[in-house]
C-alpha positions in Angstrom: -12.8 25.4 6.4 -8.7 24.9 6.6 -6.7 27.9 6.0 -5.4 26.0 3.0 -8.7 25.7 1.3 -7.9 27.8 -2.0 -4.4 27.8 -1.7 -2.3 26.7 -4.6 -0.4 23.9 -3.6 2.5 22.1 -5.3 4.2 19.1 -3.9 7.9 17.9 -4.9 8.0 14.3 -4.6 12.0 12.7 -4.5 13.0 8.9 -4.8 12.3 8.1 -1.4 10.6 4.8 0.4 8.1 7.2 1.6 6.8 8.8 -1.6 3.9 5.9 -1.2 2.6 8.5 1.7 2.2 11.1 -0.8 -1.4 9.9 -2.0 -2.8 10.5 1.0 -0.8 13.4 1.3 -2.2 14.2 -2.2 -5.8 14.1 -0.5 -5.6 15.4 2.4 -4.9 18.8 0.6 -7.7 18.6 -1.8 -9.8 18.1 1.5 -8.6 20.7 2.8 -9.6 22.9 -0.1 -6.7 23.2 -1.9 -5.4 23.3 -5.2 -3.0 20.5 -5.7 -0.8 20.1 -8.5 2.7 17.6 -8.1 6.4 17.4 -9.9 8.2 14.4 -9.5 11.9 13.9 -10.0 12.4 11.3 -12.2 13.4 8.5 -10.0 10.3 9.2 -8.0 8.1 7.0 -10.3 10.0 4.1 -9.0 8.3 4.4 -5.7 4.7 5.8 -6.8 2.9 6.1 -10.4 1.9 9.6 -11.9 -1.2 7.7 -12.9 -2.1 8.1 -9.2 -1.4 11.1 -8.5 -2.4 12.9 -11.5 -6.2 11.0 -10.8 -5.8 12.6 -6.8 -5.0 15.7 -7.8 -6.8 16.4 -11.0 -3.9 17.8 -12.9 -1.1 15.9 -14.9 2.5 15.1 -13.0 5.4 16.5 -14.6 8.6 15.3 -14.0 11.0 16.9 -16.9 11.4 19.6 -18.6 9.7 18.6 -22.0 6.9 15.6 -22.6 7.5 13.7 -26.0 4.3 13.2 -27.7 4.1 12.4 -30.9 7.4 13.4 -32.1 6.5 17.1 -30.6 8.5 18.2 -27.2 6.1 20.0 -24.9 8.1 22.3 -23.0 7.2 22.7 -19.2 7.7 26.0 -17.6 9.1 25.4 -14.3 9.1 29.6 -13.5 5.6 29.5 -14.2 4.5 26.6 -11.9 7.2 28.3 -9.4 4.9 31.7 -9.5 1.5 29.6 -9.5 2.3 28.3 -5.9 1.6 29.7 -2.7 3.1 26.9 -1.6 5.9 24.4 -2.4 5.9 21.1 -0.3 9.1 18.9 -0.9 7.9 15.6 0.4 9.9 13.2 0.4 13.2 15.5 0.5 15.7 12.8 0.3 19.2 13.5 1.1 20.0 13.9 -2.2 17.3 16.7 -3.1 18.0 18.5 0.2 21.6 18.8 -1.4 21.3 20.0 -4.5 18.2 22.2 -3.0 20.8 23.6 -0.9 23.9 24.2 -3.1 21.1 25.2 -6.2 22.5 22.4 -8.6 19.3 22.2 -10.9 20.0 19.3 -12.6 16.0 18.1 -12.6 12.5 19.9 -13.0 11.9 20.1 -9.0 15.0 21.9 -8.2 15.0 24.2 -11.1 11.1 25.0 -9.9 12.4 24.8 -6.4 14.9 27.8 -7.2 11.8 29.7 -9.3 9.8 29.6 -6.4 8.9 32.7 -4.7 6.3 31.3 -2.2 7.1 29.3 1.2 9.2 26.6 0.9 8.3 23.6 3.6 10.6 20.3 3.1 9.8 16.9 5.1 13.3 14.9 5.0 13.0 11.2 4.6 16.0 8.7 4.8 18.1 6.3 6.6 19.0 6.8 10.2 22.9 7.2 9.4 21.8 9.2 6.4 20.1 11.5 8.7 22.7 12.0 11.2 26.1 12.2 8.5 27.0 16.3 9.0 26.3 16.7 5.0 22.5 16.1 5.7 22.5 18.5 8.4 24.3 21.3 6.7 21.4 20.8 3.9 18.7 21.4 6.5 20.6 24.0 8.5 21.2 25.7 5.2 17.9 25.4 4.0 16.6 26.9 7.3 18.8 29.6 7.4 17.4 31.2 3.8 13.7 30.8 5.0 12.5 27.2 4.1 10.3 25.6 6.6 11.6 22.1 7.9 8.7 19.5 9.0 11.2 17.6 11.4 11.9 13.9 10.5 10.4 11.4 12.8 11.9 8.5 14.9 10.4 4.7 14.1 11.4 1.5 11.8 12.8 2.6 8.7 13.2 0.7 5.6 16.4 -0.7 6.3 15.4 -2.2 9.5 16.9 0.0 11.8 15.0 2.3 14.4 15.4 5.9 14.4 15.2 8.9 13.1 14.4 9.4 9.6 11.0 8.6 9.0 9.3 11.2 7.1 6.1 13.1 8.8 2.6 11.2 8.6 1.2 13.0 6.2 -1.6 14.4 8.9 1.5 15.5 11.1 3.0 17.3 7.5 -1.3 19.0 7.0 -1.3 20.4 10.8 2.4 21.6 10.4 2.0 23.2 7.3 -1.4 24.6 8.7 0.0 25.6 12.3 2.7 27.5 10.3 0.6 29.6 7.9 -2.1 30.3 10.6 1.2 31.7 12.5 2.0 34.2 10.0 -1.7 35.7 9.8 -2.5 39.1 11.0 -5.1 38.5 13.3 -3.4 34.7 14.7 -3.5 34.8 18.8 -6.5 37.2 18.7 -9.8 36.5 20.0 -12.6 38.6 17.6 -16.6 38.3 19.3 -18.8 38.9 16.6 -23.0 39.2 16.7 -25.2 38.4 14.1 -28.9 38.0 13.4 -32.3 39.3 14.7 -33.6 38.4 17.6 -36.9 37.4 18.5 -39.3 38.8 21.6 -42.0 36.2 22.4 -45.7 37.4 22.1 -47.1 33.9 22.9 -45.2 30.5 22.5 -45.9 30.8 18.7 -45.5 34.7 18.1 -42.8 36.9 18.3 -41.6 40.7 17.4 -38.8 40.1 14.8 -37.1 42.7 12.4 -36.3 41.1 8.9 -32.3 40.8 9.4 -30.8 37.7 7.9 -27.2 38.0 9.6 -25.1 37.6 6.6 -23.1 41.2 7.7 -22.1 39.1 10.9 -21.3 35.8 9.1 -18.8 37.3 6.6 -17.4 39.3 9.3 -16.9 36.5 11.0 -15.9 34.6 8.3 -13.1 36.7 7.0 -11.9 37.4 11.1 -11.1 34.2 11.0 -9.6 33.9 7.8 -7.3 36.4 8.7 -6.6 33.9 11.6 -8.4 34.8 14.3 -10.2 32.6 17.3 -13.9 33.9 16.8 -16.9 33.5 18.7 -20.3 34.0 16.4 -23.2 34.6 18.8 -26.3 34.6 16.4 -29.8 35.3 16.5 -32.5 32.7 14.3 -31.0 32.1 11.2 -30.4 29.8 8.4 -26.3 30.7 7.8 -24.1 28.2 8.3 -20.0 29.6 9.5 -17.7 28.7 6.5 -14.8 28.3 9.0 -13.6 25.5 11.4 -12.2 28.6 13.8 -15.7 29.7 14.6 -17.6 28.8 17.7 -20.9 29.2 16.9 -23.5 30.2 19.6 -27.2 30.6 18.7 -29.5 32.7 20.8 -32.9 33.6 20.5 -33.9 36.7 22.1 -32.5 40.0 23.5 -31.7 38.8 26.6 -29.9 35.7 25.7 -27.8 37.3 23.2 -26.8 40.0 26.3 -26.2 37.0 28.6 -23.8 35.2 26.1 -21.9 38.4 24.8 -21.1 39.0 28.7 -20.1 35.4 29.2 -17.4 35.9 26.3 -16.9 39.6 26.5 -13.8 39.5 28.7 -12.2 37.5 27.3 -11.7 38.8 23.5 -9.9 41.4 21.7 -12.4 42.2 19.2 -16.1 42.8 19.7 -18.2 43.8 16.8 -21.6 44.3 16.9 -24.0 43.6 14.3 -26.7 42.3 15.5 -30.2 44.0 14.9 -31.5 43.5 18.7 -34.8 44.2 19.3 -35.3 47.8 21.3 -38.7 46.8 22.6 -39.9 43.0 24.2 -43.1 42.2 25.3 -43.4 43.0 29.1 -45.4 39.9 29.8 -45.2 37.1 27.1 -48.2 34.9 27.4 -48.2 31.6 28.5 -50.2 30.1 25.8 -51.2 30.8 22.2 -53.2 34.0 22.7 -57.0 33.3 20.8 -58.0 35.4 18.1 -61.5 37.2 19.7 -61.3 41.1 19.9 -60.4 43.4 16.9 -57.5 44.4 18.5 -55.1 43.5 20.6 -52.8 45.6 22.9 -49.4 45.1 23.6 -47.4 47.0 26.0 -43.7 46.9 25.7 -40.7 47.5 27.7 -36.8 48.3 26.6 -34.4 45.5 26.3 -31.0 45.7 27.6 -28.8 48.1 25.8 -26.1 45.0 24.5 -23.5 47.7 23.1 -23.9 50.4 25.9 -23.4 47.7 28.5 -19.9 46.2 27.2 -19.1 49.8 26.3 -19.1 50.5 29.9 -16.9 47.5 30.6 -14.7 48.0 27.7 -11.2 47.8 28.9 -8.3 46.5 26.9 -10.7 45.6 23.5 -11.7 47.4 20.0 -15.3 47.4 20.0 -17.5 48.2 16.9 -21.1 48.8 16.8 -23.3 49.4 13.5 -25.9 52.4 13.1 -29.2 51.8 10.7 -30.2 54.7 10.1 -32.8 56.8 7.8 -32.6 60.2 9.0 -29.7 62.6 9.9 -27.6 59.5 9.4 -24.2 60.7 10.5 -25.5 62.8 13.1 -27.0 59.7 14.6 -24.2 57.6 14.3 -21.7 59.8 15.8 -23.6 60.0 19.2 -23.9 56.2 19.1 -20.1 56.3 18.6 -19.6 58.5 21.7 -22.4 57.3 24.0 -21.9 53.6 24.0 -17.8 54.3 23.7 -17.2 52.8 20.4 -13.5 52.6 18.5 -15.5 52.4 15.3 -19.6 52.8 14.0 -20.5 51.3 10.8 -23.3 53.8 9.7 -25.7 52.2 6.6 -28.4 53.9 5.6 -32.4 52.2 4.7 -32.5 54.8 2.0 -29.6 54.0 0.0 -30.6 51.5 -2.6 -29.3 47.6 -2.0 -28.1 48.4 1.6 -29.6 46.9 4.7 -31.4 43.5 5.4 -32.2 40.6 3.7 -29.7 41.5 0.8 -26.5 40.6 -0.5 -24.7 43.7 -0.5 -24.2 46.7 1.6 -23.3 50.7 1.3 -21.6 51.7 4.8 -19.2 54.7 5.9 -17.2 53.3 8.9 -16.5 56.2 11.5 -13.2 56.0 13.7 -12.9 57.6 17.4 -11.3 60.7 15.8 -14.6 60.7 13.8 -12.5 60.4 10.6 -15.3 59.3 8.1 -14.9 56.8 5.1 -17.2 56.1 2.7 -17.5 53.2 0.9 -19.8 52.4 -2.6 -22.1 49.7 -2.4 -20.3 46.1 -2.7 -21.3 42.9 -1.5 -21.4 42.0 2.3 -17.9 39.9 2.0 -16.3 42.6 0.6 -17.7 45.2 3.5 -16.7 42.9 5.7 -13.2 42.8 4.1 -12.9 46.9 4.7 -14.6 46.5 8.1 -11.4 44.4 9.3 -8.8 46.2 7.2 -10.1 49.6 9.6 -9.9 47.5 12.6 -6.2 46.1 11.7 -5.0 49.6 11.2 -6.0 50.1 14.8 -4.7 46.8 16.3 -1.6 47.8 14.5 -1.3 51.6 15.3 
C-alpha cells in the first residue's frame, strides 16, 4: 500500500506540451490509492481533453469558476476544493502559472484554488530551455520555495522546440516517488526500524499434529500496519496465519514454531528501534516430536513437555538502545501479573488484556487493553477494534520516542 492510498489528491494542469503526461499521471495516483480529482486552466484543454481525465479520475474537470448548463451558472467553489486536498500537484506548472502562483494574480480557477489551499503544495515546471533559465522563472520557483511549496525539479532531454535541456517536466513515475519520498519524510516514525511478532506458533506432536493456541495475529498485523503507516521500516515475523500485510513497507517473515520465531527475532533484533511483541508463543513444546504420524492404539497417550525459549526475556536481556513492548493475557490478578512481566523481561511498555473481559482476546476483531509504561503509569482503554488499539499502542510508544 503507498502512503498516498486515501489521500485526497488534486492536480493543476497548465497549457503546457506536457499536460499529455498527466493521464498517466492521472492513474498512477488512483493506483496508488488515492483520490484524484483535477482543475484545468483553461488553455490546458488545448493540450489534453477533460473527457479523459474526468473518465481517469472518476470526477468531473473543472476549469472556471461557473459551468453553463442550460442557461443556469453552476458556481464552483474553489475554497472548498482548496480544503478537500491533502494535496495540490501543479503539473505542468508553465512559466506562466509559476508567475501568477507566485505574485497571487488569480485571474483563473487553479490559482484562486491554489491560493485557498491549505495542504502541501508540490509544482513540476515544464517549459523551454531559455524559458527555464530567464531569472523571472527562477524568481517564481525560488519564491515558491521559500513560502513552503515543494519543487519536483525540471528534467534535462529534447524539448518541444527541438532544443536539448532543461525543461522537461518529471516522468510522471519520477513526480509519484517524489511526491511519495517527500510525504514518507514528514512522518513520525520515517528512518525508524519497528520489529513486530504476530501469530501462534505451532509445537509438532508428529508431522501432522501440533500444540497450537487459537491466536489469529490480527493485534500484530494492524500494529504493523499502522507502524508503517506512520512511516516506519517494519519487519512482521508471524506465526501460521491467513493475514496478508496491507503495506508495501513490511517485510514479512513467516515462522512456524517457537524456536523459529526466537531465531528470526534475534536475527533482526539489533538492528531495530522498535520491538513489539505480540505473539502468543507456545510455553511448552514437545520434548521429542515423533518422526512419523503416531497410530491411534492405546486410550491415552502421554506427552511430556519441555519450556520453549523465553522470546521477550531473552531480547530484554539484550535490550540496548530500543523500546521494547511485550503483551500480558491474563485471567487472574491481571495487573499484578503484568507488572512483573514488565519488570522481569525489562519492558518500556506491557499491553495487559484480559480473557474475562467480553470481546477481548483471540480470534476477534476487537480488543480491551490497559497499556502500562516503565513508571507503571496505567491507561485504560474501552474495548475498540484491533486497528484502533493498535493506533493507541503507537501513540504511547511515540510519546516515548519523542520524550
Amino acid at each position: 500500500m503507498s502512503v498516498l492510498s486515501g489521500k485526497h489528491i488534486l492536480l493543476g494542469i497548465t497549457a503546457g506540451i506536457a499536460a499529455y503526461k498527466t493521464a498517466a499521471l492521472v492513474r498512477l495516483f488512483i493506483k496508488a490509492g488515492a483520490h484524484v480529482r483535477v482543475i484545468m486552466t483553461p488553455a490546458a484543454k488545448e493540450f489534453i481533453t477533460p473527457l479523459t481525465l474526468s473518465t481517469l479520475s472518476k470526477n468531473p474537470v473543472i476549469s472556471s469558476f461557473t459551468d453553463d448548463t442550460d442557461d443556469n451558472a453552476v458556481w464552483n467553489n474553489h475554497v472548498e476544493l482548496g480544503l478537500w486536498a491533502d494535496l495540490f500537484v501543479v503539473a505542468p506548472a508553465t512559466a506562466n502559472t509559476l508567475s501568477k502562483m507566485a505574485s497571487g494574480n488569480s485571474d483563473n480557477f487553479l490559482v484562486a484554488t491554489y491560493l485557498s489551499a491549505k495542504c502541501p503544495v508540490y509544482f513540476a515546471p515544464a517549459m523551454d530551455l531559455d524559458m527555464h533559465k530567464h531569472p523571472t522563472t527562477k524568481t517564481s520557483i525560488e519564491t515558491l520555495k521559500s513560502i513552503g511549496n515543494n519543487l519536483i525539479p525540471a528534467t534535462s532531454g529534447e524539448l518541444a522546440s527541438g532544443l536539448v535541456g532543461e525543461g522537461r517536466m518529471a516522468e510522471p513515475e519520477a513526480i509519484l516517488e517524489h511526491i511519495e519520498l517527500h510525504v514518507l519524510g514528514q512522518l513520525p516514525l520515517y528512518g525508524k526500524r519497528v520489529l513486530v511478532t504476530a501469530g501462534p506458533t505451532y509445537e509438532a506432536i508428529d508431522p501432522v499434529r501440533f500444540i497450537g493456541n487459537h491466536s489469529s495475529g490480527l493485534m500484530g498485523f494492524e500494529i504493523a500496519n499502522y507502524a508503517a503507516q506512520l512511516g516506519a521500516e517494519v519487519v512482521l515475523i508471524t506465526g501460521p496465519t491467513h493475514l496478508k500485510a496491507k503495506n508495501s513497507r513490511i517485510k514479512i517473515v513467516p515462522v512456524m514454531s517457537a524456536d523459529e520465531m526466537y531465531t528470526q527475532v534475534h536475527a533482526y533484533f539489533d538492528a531495530v528501534d522498535v520491538a513489539i511483541a505480540s505473539a502468543a508463543v507456545a510455553d511448552y513444546k514437545p520434548k521429542n516430536a515423533a518422526p512419523s504420524k503416531i497410530k491411534k492404539s492405546a486410550s491415552t497417550l502421554s506427552l511430556e513437555l519441555e519450556k520453549t525459549k523465553d522470546i521477550l526475556a531473552s531480547i530484554g536481556a539484550l535490550k540496548s538502545h530500543q523500546l521494547l513492548v511485550g503483551f500480558a493475557l491474563e485471567t487472574n490478578d491481571e495487573v499484578a501479573n503484568a507488572i512483573k512481566k514488565l519488570k522481569s523481561k525489562n519492558l518500556d511498555l506491557i499491553v495487559l488484556n484480559s480473557l474475562n473481559d467480553k470481546g477481548a482476546g483471540f480470534g476477534g476483531k476487537s480488543n480491551k487493553v490497559t497499556l502500562i509504561d516503565k513508571n507503571l503509569v496505567q491507561t485504560e482503554f474501552p474495548l475498540k477494534s484491533k486497528a484502533d488499539v493498535a493506533k493507541d499502542i503507537m501513540n504511547e510508544l511515540l510519546k516515548q520516542i519523542n520524550a
